[in-house]
C-alpha positions as CSV (number, residue, x, y, z in Angstrom):
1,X,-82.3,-184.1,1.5
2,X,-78.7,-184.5,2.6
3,X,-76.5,-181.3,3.7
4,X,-73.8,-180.8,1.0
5,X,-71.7,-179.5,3.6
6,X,-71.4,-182.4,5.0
7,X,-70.5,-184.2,2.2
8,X,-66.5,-184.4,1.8
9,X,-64.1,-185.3,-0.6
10,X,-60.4,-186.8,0.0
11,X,-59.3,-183.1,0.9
12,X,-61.2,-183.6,4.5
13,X,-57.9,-185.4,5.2
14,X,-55.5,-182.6,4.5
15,X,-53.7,-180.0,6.7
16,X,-53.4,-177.2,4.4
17,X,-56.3,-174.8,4.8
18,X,-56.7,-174.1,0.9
19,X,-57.0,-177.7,0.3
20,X,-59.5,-177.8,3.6
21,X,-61.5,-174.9,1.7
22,X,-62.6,-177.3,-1.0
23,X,-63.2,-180.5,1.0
24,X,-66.8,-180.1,1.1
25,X,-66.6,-179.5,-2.7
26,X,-69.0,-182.0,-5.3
27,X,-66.0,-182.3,-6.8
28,X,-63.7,-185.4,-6.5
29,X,-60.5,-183.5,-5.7
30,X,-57.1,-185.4,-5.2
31,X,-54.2,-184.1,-3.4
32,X,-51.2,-184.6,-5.7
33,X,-49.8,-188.2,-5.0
34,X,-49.4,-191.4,-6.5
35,X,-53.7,-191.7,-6.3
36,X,-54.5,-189.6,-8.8
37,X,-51.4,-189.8,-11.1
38,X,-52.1,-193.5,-10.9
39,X,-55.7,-192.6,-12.0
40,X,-55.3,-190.5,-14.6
41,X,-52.9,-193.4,-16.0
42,X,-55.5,-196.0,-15.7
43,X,-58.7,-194.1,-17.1
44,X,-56.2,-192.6,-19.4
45,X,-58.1,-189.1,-18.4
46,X,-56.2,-185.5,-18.8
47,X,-55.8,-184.0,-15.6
48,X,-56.8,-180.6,-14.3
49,X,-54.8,-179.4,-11.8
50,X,-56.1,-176.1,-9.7
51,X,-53.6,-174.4,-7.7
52,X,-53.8,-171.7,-5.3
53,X,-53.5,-170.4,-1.8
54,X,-56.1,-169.8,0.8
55,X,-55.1,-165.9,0.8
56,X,-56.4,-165.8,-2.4
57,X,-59.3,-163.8,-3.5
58,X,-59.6,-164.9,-6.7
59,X,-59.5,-168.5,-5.6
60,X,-62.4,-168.4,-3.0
61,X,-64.6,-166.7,-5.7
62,X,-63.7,-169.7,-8.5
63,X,-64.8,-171.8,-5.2
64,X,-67.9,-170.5,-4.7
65,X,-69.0,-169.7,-8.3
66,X,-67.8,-172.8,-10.0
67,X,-66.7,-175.9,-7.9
68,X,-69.6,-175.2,-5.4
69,X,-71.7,-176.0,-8.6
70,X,-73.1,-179.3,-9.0
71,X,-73.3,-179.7,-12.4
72,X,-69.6,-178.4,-12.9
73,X,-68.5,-180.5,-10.8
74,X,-70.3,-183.8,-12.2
75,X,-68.6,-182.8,-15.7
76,X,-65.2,-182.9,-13.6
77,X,-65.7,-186.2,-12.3
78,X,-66.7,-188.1,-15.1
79,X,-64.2,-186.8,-17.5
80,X,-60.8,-185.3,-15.5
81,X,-58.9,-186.2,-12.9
82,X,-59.0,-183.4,-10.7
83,X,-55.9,-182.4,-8.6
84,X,-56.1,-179.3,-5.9
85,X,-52.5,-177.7,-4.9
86,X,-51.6,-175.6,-2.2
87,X,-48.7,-173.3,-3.6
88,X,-47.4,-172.5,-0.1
89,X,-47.4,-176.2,0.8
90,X,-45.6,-177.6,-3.0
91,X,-43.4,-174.7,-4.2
92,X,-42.1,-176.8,-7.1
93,X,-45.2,-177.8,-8.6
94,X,-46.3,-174.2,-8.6
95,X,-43.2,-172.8,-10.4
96,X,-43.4,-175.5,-13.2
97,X,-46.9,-175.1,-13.6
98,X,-47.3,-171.0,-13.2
99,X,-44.0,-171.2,-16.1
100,X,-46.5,-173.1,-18.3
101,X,-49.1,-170.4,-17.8
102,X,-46.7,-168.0,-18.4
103,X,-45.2,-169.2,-21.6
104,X,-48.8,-169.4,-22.9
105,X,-49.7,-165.8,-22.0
106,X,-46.6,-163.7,-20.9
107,X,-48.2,-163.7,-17.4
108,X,-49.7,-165.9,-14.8
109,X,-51.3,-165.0,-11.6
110,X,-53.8,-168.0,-8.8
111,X,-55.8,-169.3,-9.4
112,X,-53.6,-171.5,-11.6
113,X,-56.1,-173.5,-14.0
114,X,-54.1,-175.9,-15.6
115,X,-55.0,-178.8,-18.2
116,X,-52.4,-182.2,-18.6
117,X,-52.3,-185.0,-20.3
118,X,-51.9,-188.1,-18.2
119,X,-47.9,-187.8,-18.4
120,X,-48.1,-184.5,-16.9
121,X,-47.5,-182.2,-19.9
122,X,-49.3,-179.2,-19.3
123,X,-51.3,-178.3,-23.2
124,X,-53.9,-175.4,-21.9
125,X,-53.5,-172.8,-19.3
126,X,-55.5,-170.0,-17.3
127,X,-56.2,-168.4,-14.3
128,X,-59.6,-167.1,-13.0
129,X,-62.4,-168.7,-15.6
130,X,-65.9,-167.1,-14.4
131,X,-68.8,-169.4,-14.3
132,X,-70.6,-168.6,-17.4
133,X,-69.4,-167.0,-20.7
134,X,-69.1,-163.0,-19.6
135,X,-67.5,-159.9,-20.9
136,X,-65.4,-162.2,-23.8
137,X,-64.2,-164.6,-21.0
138,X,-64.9,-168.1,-21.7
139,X,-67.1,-169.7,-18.8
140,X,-65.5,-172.4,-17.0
141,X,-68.0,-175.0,-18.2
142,X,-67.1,-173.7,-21.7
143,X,-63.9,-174.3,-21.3
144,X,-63.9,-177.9,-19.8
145,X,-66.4,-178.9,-22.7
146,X,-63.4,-177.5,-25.4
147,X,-60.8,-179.5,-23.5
148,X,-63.1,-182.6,-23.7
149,X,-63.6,-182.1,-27.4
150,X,-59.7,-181.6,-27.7
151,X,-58.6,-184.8,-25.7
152,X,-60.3,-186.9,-27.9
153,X,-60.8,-185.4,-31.0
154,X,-57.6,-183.8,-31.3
155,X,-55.6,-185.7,-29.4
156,X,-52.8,-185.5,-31.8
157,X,-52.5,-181.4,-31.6
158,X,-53.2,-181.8,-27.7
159,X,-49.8,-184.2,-26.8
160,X,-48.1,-182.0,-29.5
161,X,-48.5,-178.8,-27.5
162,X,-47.9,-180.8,-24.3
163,X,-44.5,-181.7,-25.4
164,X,-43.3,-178.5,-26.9
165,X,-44.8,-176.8,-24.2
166,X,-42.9,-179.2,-21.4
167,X,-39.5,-178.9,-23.3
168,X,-40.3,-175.2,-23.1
169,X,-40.2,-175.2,-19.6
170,X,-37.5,-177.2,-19.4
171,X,-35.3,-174.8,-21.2
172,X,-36.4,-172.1,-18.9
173,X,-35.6,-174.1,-16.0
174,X,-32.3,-174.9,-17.4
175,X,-31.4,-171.5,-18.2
176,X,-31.8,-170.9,-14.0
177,X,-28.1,-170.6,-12.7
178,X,-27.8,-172.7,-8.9
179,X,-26.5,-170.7,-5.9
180,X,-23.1,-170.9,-5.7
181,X,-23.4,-168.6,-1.8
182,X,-20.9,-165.7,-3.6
183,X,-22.9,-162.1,-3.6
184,X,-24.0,-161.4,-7.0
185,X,-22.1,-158.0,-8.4
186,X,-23.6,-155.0,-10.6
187,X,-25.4,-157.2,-13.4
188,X,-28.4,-158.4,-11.8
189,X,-28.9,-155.0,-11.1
190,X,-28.5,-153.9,-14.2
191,X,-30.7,-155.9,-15.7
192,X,-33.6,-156.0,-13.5
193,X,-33.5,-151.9,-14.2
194,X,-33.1,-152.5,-17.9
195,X,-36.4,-154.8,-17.4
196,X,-38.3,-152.2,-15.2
197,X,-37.2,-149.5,-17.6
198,X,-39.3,-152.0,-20.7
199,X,-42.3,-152.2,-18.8
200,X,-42.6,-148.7,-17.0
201,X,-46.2,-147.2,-17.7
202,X,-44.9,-143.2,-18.0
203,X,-48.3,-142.5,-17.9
204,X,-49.9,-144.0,-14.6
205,X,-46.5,-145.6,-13.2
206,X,-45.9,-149.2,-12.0
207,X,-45.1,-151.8,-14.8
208,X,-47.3,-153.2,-17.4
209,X,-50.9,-153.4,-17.9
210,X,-53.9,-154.2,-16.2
211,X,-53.9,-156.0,-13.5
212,X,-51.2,-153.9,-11.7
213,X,-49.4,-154.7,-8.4
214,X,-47.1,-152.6,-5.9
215,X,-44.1,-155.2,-6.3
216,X,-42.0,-154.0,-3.2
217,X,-39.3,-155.9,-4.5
218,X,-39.2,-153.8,-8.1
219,X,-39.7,-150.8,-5.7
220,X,-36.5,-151.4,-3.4
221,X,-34.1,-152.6,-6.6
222,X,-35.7,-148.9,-7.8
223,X,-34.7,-147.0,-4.4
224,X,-31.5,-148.6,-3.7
225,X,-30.4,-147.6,-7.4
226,X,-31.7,-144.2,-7.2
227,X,-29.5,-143.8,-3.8
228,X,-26.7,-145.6,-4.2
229,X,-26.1,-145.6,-7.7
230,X,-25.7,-141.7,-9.7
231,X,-25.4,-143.2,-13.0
232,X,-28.9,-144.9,-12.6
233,X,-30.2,-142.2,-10.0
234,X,-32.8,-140.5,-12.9
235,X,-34.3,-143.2,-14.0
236,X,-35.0,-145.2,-11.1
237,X,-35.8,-142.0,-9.0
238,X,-38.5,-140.7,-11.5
239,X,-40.2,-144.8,-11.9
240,X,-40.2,-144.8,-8.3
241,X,-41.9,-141.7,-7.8
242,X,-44.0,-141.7,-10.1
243,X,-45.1,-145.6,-9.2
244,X,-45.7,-144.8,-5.8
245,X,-47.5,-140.5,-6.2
246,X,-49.8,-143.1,-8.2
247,X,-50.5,-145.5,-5.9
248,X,-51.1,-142.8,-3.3
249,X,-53.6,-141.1,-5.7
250,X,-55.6,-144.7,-6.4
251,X,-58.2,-146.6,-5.5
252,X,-55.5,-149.5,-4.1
253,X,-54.4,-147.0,-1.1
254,X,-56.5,-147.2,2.1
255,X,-57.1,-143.1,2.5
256,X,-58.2,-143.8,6.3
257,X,-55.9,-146.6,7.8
258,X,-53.1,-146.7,5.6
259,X,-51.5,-149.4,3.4
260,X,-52.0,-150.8,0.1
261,X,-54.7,-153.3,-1.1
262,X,-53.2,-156.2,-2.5
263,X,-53.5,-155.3,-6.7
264,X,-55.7,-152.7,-8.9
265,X,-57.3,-154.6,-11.4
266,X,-56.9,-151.2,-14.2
267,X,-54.1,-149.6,-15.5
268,X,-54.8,-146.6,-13.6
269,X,-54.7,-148.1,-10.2
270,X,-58.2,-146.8,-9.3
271,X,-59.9,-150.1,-9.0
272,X,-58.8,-152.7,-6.1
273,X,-59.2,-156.3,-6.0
274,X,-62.8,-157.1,-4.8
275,X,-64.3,-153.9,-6.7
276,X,-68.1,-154.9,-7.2
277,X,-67.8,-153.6,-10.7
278,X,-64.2,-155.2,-11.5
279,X,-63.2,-158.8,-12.5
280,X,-59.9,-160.5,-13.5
281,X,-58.9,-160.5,-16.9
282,X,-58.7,-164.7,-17.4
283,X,-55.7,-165.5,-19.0
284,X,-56.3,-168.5,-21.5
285,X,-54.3,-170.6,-24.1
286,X,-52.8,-173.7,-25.6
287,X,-54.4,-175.8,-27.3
288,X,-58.2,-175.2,-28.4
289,X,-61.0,-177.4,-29.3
């Protein structure tokens, strides 16, 4: 019997170490390039396009769990084109395609599971899919099987959402003023606090729901407010300090060596990325079989 790790797919011939992760992967990956857009033209095949980073925790564990598996990965070849993306290598393609997820769910996070038609319109989005059905997640062979069913039974409804989804992001992307070098005044400022001040969990600090992450940047906006600024000194004081006395308290805050794990995956900051008992919540959407 041969070794499957010494089986390799056109990712063996890549520099970034994400892509490198995957090169021994059943799965016929494509870097993104004229190859596989070419493909997906010709077979007239909707792509799925995986990005990530190879920092990423929830990226080696989709490795392992689901395009490790054989009989994923033979679904994946005979019916996708499959395309792997290293965010830190392809910034661009990452904010188009982390927008799409976003519009879909209100949040995004990698890995960045992402479904197109062969003209690149993005028309279903997710991040982490686990490999069976589990705890009201779909599995990731669930979900490729609806997508089949989709593209070509529905193919209609699936190049609808495509397109309303790609103009969408267009707008957004419009909407992003270009650098003109001058230093912004008070607004952004304002803004981003009237933001923080919307999302502010009283209760267990930080912003939002589950998962939660320490954000420096929302932290520094926070204490440069509370210091510089008196008219904004409450409120940014008591969402800093309550943020951070909760992150202190948590499970996120390494109690011998210091520092901060990366996100909690609860509200409450207790449990950290990696928890035994903890797994993302999968964002999904778009269009369904």
């Amino acid at each position: 019997m041969s070794d499957p790790t010494q089986r390799t797919n056109r990712l063996a011939a890549e520099s970034s170490p994400y892509l490198l992760l995957h090169a021994h992967n059943p799965v016929d990956w494509y870097p993104w390039g004229p190859e596989a857009l070419a493909k997906a033209k010709a077979e007239d095949k909707p792509i799925f396009l995986s990005v990530g980073y190879s920092t990423c925790f929830w990226c080696h564990v989709m490795e392992r769990e689901s395009f490790s598996d054989p009989a994923v990965a033979a679904l994946m070849n005979e019916e996708f084109v499959s395309i792997k993306v290293d965010r830190e290598e392809r910034l661009d393609l990452d904010e188009i395609y982390m927008l799409a997820t976003q519009v879909l769910h209100g949040q995004g996070g990698w890995p960045n599971s992402v479904f197109l038609t062969p003209d690149l319109l993005p028309f279903f989005a997710g991040t982490y899919f686990p490999p069976i059905d589990s705890r009201g997640m779909p599995g990731f062979p669930t979900v490729l099987r609806s997508m089949i069913h989709a593209w070509k039974e529905r193919r209609g409804d699936v190049e609808q959402q495509g397109a309303e989804l790609g103009d969408a992001i267009r707008r957004h992307l419009a909407e992003i003023e270009p650098a003109t070098g001058a230093l912004p005044g008070a607004e952004p400022a304002e803004r981003g606090l009237t933001s923080l001040r919307d999302k502010f969990d009283p209760t267990w600090g930080g912003f939002g729901g589950a998962p939660k992450f320490p954000s420096p940047a929302n932290l520094f906006l926070l204490l440069a407010l509370a210091e510089a600024d008196s008219a904004h000194a409450g409120p940014a004081g008591m969402m800093l300090a309550a943020t951070l006395d909760a992150m202190a308290r948590g499970g996120i805050y390494d109690q011998l060596a210091g520092g901060f794990h990366r996100y909690a995956t609860d509200r409450e900051w207790l449990a950290r990325r990696g928890s035994a008992s903890t797994q993302p919540r999968s964002t999904t959407g778009g269009a369904r079989a």
